[in-house]
NUFI-23526 format. One record per residue (C-alpha): residue number from 0; residue in three letters; x, y, z. Coordinates in steps of 0.25 Angstrom, whole numbers. Layout:
! NUFI-23526
    i   aa     xx     yy     zz
  NUM  ALA      X      Y      Z
...
This chain:
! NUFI-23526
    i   aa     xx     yy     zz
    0  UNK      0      0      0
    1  UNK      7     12     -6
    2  UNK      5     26      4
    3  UNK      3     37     -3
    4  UNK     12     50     -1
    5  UNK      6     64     -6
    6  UNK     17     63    -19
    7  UNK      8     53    -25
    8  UNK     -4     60    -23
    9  UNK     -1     71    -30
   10  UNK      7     63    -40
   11  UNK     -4     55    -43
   12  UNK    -16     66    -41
   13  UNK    -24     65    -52
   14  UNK    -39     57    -50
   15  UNK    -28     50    -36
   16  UNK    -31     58    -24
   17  UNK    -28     48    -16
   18  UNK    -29     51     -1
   19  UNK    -16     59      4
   20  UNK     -7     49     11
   21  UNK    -15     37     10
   22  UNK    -13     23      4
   23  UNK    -17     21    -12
   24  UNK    -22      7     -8
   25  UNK    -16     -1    -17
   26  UNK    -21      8    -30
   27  UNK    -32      1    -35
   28  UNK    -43      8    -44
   29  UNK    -53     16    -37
   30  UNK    -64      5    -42
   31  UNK    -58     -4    -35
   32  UNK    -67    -12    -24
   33  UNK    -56    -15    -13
   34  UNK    -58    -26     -1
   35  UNK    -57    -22     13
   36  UNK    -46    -26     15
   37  UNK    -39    -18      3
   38  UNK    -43     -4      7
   39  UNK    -32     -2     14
   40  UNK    -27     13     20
   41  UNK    -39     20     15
   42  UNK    -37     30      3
   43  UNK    -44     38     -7
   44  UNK    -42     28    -18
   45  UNK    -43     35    -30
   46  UNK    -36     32    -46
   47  UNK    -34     38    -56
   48  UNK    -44     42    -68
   49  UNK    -39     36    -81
   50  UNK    -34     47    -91
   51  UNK    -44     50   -101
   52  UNK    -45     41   -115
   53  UNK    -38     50   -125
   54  UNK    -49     45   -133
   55  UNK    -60     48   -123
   56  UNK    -66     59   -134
   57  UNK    -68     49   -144
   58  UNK    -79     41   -136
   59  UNK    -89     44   -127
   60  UNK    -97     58   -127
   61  UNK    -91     71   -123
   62  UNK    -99     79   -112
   63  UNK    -95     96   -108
   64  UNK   -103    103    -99
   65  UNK   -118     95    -99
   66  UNK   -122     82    -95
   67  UNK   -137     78    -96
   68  UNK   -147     68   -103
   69  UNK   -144     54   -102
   70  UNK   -130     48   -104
   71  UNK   -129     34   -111
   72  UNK   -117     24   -112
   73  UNK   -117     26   -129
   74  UNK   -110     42   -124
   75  UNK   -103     36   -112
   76  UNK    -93     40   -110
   77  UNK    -95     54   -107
   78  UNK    -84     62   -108
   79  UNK    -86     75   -100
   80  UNK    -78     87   -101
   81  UNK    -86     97    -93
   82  UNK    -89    113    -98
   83  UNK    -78    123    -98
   84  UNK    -80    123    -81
   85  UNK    -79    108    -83
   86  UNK    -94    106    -78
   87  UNK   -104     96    -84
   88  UNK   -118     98    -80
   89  UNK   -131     91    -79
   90  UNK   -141    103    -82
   91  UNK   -152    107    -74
   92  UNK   -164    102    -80
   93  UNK   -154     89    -87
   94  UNK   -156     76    -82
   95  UNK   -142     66    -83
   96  UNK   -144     52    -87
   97  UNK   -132     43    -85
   98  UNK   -134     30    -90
   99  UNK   -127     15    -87
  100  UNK   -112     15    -90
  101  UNK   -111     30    -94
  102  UNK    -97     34    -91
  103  UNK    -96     50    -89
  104  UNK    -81     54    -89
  105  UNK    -81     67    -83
  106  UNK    -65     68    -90
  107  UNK    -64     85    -91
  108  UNK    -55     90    -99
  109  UNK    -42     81    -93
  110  UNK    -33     90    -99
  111  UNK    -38    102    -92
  112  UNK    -37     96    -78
  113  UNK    -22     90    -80
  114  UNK    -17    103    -85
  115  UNK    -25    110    -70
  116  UNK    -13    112    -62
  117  UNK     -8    125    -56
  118  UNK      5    127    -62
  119  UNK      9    134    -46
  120  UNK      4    121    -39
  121  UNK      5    110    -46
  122  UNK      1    100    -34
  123  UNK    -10    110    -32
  124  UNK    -22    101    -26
  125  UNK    -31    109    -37
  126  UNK    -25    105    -50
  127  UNK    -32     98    -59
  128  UNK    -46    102    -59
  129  UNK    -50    109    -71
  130  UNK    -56    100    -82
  131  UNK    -62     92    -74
  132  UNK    -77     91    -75
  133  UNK    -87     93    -64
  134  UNK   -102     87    -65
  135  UNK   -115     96    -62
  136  UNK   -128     93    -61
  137  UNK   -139    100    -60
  138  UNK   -150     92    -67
  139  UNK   -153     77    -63
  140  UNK   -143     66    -65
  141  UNK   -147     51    -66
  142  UNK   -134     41    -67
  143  UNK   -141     26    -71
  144  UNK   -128     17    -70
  145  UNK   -130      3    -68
  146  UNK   -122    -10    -63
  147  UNK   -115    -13    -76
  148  UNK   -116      0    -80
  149  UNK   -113     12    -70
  150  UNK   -111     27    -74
  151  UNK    -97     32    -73
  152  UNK    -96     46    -69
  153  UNK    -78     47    -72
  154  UNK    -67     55    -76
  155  UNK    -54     53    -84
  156  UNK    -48     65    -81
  157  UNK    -36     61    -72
  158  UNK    -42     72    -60
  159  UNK    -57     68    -60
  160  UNK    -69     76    -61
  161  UNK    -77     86    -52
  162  UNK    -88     77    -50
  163  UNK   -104     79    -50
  164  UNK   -111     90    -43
  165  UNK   -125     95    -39
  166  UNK   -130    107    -34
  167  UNK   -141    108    -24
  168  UNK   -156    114    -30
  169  UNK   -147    116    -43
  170  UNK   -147    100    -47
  171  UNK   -159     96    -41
  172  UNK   -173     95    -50
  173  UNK   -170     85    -63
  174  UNK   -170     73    -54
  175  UNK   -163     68    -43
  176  UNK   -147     62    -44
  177  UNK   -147     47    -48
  178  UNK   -133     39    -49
  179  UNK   -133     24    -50
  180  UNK   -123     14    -53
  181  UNK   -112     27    -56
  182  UNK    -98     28    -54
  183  UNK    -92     40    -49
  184  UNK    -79     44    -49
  185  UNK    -67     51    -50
  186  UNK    -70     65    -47
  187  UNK    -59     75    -41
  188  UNK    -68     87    -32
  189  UNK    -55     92    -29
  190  UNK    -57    108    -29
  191  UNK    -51    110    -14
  192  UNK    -57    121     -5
  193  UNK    -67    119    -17
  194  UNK    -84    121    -20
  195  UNK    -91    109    -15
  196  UNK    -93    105    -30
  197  UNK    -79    104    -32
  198  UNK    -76     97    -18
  199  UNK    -87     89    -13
  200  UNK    -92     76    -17
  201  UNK    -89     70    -31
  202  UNK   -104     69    -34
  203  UNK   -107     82    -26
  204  UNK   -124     79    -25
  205  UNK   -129     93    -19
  206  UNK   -142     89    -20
  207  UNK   -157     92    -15
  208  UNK   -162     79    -16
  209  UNK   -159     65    -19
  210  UNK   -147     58    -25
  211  UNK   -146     43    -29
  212  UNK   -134     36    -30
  213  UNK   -134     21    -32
  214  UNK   -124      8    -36
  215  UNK   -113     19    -37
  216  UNK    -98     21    -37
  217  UNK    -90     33    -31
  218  UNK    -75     32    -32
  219  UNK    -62     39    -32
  220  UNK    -69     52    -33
  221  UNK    -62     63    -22
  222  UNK    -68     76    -17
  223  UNK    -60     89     -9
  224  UNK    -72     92      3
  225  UNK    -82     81      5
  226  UNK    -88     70      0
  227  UNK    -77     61    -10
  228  UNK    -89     56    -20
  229  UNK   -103     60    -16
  230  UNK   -109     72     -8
  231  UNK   -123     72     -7
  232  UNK   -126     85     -1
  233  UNK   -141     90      2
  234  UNK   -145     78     -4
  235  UNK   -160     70      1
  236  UNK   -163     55      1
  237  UNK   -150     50     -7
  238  UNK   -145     38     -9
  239  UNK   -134     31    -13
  240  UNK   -134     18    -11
  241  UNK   -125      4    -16
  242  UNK   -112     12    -21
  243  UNK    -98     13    -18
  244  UNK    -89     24    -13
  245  UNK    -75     22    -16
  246  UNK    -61     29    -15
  247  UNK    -68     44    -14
  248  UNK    -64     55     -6
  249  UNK    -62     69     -2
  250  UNK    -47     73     -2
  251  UNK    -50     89      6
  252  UNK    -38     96      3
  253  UNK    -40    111      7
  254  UNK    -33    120      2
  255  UNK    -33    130     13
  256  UNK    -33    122     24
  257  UNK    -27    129     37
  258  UNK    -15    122     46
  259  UNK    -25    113     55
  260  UNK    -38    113     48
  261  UNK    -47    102     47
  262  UNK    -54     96     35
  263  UNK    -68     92     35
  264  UNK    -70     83     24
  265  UNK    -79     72     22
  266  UNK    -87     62     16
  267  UNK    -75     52      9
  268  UNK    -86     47      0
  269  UNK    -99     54      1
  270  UNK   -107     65      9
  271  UNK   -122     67     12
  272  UNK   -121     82     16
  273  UNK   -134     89     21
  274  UNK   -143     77     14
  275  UNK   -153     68     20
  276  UNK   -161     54     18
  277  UNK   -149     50     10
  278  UNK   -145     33      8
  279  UNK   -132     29      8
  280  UNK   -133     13      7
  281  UNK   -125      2      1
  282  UNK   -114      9     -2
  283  UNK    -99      4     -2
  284  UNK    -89     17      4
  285  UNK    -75     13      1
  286  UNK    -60     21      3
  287  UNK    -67     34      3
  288  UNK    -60     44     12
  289  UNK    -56     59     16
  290  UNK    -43     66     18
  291  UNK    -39     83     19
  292  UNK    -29     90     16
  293  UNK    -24    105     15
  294  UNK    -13    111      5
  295  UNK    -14    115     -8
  296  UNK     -4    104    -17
  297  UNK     -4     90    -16
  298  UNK     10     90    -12
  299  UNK      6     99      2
  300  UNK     -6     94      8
  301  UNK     -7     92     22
  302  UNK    -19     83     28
  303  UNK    -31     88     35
  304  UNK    -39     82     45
  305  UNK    -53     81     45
  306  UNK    -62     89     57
  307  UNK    -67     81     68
  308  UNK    -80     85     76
  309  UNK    -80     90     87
  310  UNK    -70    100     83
  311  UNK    -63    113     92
  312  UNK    -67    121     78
  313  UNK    -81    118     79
  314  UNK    -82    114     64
  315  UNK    -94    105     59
  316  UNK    -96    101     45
  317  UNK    -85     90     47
  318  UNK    -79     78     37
  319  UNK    -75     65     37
  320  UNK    -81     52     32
  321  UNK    -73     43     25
  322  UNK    -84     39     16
  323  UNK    -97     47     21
  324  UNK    -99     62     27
  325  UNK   -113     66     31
  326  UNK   -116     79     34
  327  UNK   -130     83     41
  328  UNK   -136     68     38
  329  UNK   -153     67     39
  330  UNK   -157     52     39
  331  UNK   -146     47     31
  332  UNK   -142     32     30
  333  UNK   -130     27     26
  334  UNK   -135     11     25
  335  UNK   -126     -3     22
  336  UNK   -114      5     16
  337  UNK   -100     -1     17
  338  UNK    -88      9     22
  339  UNK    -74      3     20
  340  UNK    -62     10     21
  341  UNK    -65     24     20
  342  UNK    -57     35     29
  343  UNK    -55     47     32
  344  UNK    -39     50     36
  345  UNK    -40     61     45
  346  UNK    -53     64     51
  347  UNK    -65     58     56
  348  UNK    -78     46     52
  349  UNK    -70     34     42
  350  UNK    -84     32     35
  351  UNK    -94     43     39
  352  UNK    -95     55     43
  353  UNK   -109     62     49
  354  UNK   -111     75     53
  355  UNK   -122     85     57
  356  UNK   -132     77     59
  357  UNK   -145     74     66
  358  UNK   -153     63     72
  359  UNK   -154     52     64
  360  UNK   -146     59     52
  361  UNK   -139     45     48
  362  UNK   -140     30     49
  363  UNK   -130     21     48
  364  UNK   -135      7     44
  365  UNK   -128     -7     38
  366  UNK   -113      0     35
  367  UNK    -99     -5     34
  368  UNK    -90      3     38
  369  UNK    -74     -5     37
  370  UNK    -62      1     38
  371  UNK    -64     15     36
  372  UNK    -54     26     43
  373  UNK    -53     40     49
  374  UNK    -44     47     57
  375  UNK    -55     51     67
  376  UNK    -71     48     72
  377  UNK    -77     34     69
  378  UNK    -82     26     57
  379  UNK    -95     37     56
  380  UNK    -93     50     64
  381  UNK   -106     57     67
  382  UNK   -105     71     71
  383  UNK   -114     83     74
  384  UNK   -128     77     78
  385  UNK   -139     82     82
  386  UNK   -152     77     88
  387  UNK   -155     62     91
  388  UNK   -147     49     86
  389  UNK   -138     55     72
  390  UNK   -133     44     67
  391  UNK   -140     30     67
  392  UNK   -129     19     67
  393  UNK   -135      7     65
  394  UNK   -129     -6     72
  395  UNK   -126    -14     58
  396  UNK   -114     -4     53
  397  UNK   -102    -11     54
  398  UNK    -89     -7     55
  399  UNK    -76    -14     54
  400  UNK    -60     -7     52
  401  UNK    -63      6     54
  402  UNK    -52     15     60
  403  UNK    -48     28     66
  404  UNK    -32     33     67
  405  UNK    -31     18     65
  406  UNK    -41     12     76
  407  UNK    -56      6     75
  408  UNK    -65     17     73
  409  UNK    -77     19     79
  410  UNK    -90     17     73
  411  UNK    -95     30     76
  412  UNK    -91     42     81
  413  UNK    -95     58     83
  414  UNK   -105     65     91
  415  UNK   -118     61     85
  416  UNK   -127     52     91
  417  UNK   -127     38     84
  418  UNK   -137     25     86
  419  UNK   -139     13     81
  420  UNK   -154     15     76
């Protein structure tokens, strides 16, 4: 097992962003399903994109700055370059039809973003993002993979793409966000000190209502604040349910962090942020994680911790969560999930984070948790309460190898009060 020093981060920094320090686990492909016993140190195990076919123009159908109607395997692959900002959008009013074995490619203009570097700082921690796209929607999206034949949302350009992004009232009214049987992956929301749409969950889904996600993939996709593939933010009764979570992560690195500042980071794999009545079931969480820095080249960076609570600065709104971070939960479940070796390296909650929450917020039934790490708290940390029983922990969780600085973690920890039923 090699150990990675910060020279082969950024030697290798293109689609790798390996967590700082850490192990590269033996290098095998992000797709890779690996035993328990292979996981190993945890690490954000992320590859590299494939360059692009120089005959990529000669097949498949070219896409610039709109995406709507319905999208069939004859076109696929699309090749989508983005408008002169590097956006595509789904149009108010459009509805998007992704249908089984669609590959969208979401390349940029490759050239563009290799030649991104600031000649005064060429390790600068922001090189390499123009020409890359980002997606927007603001009508309805329907993704209908299947088994045999799921929908690849991808990119060939060596540093990624910015993702997909939704926008409160402003993509709400064409129908509500459907994803089945859909890869994700591969995005790069690396704009440090950044807007939350450049920062915040690879599928960013600010969205007044319901969002769907079923039979799914999320890997090797890395965002800068919260929230490494999914961030479900306002969101009401959704569900996502019988997918895996794989090698995502938030890699904070801030820019103009003081000498003794904390991070507050969270979610390694997913968010629910100010939503309610959402599912979370069935679903496999594996190798996800956080990690912080401060400096402003890859050659300088200096870790940072995450913020525990209580803290002497009185600051709420915390991180951590090596797969999940809930924030102001209302009757939420999170039901027959499997958590295996996720972490977080310095700060609290291997598995779960919860904060802000009331009676009955979240219930925790039929989960796995194995092997997950943190440097502080327990497996789930539950913190803020308010009112009656917060979080309901039922008796069939199970948990097996979880660790803290190196010792057996405990199950639970925080200052909300927890029951069994």
């Amino acid at each position: 097992m090699k150990t990675l020093a910060l020279s082969d981060v950024v030697s290798r920094f293109a689609l790798v962003v390996p967590l700082l320090g850490l192990c590269a686990c033996g290098g095998e492909p992000a797709s890779t399903t690996l035993a328990d016993e292979e996981l190993g140190t945890p690490t954000l195990h992320l590859e590299a994109a494939s360059a692009p076919s120089e005959d990529t123009g000669s097949r498949g159908t070219l896409i610039s700055g709109t995406l709507s109607g319905t999208l069939t395997l004859t076109g696929s692959p699309y090749l989508i370059s983005g408008d002169a900002n590097g956006v595509v959008t789904v149009p108010k009013g459009h509805v998007l039809k992704v249908m089984p074995g669609v590959i969208l490619d979401f390349r940029g203009r490759p050239d563009v973003t290799e030649a991104d570097v600031d000649p005064h700082s060429p390790s600068s921690v922001m090189n390499h993002q123009r020409g890359r796209v980002e997606m927007r929607v603001y009508g309805g999206i329907q993704v209908r993979g299947t088994a045999s034949q799921p929908v690849i949302f991808t990119s060939t350009n060596p540093y990624g793409w910015w993702g997909m992004n939704f926008f409160g009232a402003g993509s709400v009214g064409d129908g509500h966000p459907y994803f089945e049987s859909m890869v994700f992956e591969k995005v790069r929301k690396n704009d440090y000190n950044g807007p939350r749409g450049s920062t915040r969950g690879a599928l960013w889904a600010y969205y007044l209502g319901p969002v769907t996600i079923l039979n799914s993939v999320f890997r090797n996709n890395v965002a800068s604040a919260k929230c490494g593939a999914l961030d479900l933010m306002f969101t009401v009764g959704s569900r996502v349910e019988n997918s895996t979570f794989e090698y995502n992560g938030t890699l904070d690195i801030d820019r103009f962090a003081q000498a003794g500042s904390y991070a507050m980071t969270g979610g390694g794999a997913m968010c629910v942020t100010h939503g309610r009545n959402s599912v979370v079931r069935n679903n496999v969480f594996r190798g996800n994680g956080l990690e912080a820095f401060s400096g402003f080249t890859w050659n300088r960076l200096a870790r940072r911790p995450l913020l525990d609570w209580p803290n002497v600065q009185g600051t709420y709104d915390l991180g951590g969560g090596g797969a999940l971070h809930y924030f102001q939960p209302d009757n939420d479940l999170i039901e027959n999930n499997r958590f295996v070796g996720n972490f977080v390296t310095q700060g609290p909650a291997a598995a779960i984070y919860v904060e802000h929450i009331g009676t009955r917020g979240v219930l925790l039934r039929g989960n796995r948790f194995e092997n997950n790490q943190s440097a502080s708290g327990g497996v789930v940390v539950c913190n803020r309460g308010s009112g009656g029983v917060n979080l309901v922990l039922a008796a069939d969780n199970l948990f097996s190898g979880n660790k803290v600085n190196g010792g057996m973690a405990p199950p639970v920890s925080g200052d909300c009060s927890v029951a069994a039923q």
